[in-house]
C-alpha positions as CSV (number, residue, x, y, z in Angstrom):
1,X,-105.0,58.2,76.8
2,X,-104.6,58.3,73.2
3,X,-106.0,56.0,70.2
4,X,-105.1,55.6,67.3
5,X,-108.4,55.0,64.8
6,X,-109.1,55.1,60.7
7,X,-110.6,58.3,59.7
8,X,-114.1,56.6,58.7
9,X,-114.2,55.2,62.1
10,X,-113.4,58.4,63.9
11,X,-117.3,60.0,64.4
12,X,-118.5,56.9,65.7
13,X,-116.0,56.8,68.1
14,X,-116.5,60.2,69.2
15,X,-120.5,60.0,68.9
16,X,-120.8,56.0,70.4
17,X,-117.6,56.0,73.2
18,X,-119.1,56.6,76.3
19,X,-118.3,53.6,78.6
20,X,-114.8,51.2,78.8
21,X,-115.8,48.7,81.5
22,X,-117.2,50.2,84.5
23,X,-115.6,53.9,83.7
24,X,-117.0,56.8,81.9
25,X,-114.7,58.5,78.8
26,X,-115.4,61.0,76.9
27,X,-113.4,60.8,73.1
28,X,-112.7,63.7,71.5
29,X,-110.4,63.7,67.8
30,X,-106.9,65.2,67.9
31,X,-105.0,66.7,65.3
32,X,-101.4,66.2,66.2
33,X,-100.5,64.4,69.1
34,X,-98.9,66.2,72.2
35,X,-94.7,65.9,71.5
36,X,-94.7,64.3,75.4
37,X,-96.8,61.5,74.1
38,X,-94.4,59.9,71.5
39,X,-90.8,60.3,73.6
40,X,-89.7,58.2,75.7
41,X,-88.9,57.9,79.4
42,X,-85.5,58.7,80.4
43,X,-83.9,55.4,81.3
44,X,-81.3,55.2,84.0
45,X,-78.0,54.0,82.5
46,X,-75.9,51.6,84.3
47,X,-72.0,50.5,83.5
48,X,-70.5,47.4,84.3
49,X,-68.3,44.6,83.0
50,X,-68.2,41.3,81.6
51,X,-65.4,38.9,80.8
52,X,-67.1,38.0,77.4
53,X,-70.1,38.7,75.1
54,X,-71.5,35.6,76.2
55,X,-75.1,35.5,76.8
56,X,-75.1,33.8,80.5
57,X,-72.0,36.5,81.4
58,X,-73.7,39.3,80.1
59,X,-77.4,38.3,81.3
60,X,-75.7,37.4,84.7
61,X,-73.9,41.2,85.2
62,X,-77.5,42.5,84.4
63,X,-79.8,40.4,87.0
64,X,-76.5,40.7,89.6
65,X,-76.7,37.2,90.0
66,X,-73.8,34.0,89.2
67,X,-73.5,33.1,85.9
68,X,-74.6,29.4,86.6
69,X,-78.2,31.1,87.5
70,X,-78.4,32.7,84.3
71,X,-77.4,29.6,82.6
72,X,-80.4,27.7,84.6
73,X,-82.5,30.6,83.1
74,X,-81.2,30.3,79.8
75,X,-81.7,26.1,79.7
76,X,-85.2,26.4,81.8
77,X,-86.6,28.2,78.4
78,X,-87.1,31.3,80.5
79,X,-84.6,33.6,78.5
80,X,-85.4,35.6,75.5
81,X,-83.2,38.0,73.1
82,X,-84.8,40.4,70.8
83,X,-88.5,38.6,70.8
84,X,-87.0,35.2,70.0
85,X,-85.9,32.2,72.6
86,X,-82.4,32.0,73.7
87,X,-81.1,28.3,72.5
88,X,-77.2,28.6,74.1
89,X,-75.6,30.3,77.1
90,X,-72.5,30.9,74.6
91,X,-74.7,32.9,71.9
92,X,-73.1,36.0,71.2
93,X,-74.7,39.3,72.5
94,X,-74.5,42.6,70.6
95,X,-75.0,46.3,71.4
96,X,-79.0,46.9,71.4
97,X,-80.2,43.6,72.2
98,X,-83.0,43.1,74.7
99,X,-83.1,40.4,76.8
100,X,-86.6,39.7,78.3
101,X,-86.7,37.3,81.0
102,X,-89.9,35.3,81.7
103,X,-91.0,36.5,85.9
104,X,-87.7,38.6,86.4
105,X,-87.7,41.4,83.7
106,X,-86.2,43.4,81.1
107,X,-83.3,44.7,80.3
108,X,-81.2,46.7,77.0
109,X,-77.4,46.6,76.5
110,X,-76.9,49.9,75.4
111,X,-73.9,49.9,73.9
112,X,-70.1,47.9,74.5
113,X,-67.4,49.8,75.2
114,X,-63.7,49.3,75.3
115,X,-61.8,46.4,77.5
116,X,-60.3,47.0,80.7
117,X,-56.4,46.7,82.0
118,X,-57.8,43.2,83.2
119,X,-59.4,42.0,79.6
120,X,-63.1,42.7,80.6
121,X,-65.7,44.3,78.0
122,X,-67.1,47.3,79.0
123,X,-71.0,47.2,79.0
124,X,-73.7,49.7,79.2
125,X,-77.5,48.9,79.6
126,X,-80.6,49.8,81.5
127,X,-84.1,48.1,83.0
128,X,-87.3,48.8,81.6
């Protein structure tokens, strides 16, 4: 594990740290962090599509439920998009949002892509 700590703090860190709860740590300073530290995980990418870039349509193609359940979601307060609370199913919903559902999850659209022969948007997102 790694901390990040002011460099006036850092010898009493490393001199006073020797307990977090019931476990023993040793600290230790560290130049440059290890590259694996700061990257992050490769996410499994998943395609699908939507008949709009409504928030209940899109939402709904990412839970793989109906749309009325994500609607229920959306009016039940439990529905969040970007780190703020989702007022409307109809808001519109844009590559790189994150939608953060209260008990169910996480999940990023990617990216939107192109429409299909049948007038669906193309979406790509993954789960945290």
């Amino acid at each position: 594990m790694y901390a990040f700590v002011l460099e006036d703090k850092l010898e009493f860190l490393v001199q006073e740290l020797h307990q977090a709860g019931s476990w023993s740590v040793r600290a230790q300073a560290c130049e440059q962090l290890p590259s694996h530290v700061m990257e992050e995980p490769e996410r499994e990418l998943h395609d699908t599509t939507v008949s709009s870039l409504r928030a209940d349509a899109v939402l709904a193609a990412m839970m793989h439920t109906s749309r009325s359940i994500a609607a229920q979601a959306i009016s039940g307060g439990k529905v969040e998009i970007n780190h703020l609370p989702l007022k409307s199913v109809s808001e519109p919903v844009y590559a790189k949002d994150l939608f953060t559902v209260r008990g169910a999850g996480r999940w990023r659209v990617q990216e939107v892509g192109g429409t299909s022969r049948k007038g669906r948007l193309f979406i790509t997102y993954f789960q945290y």
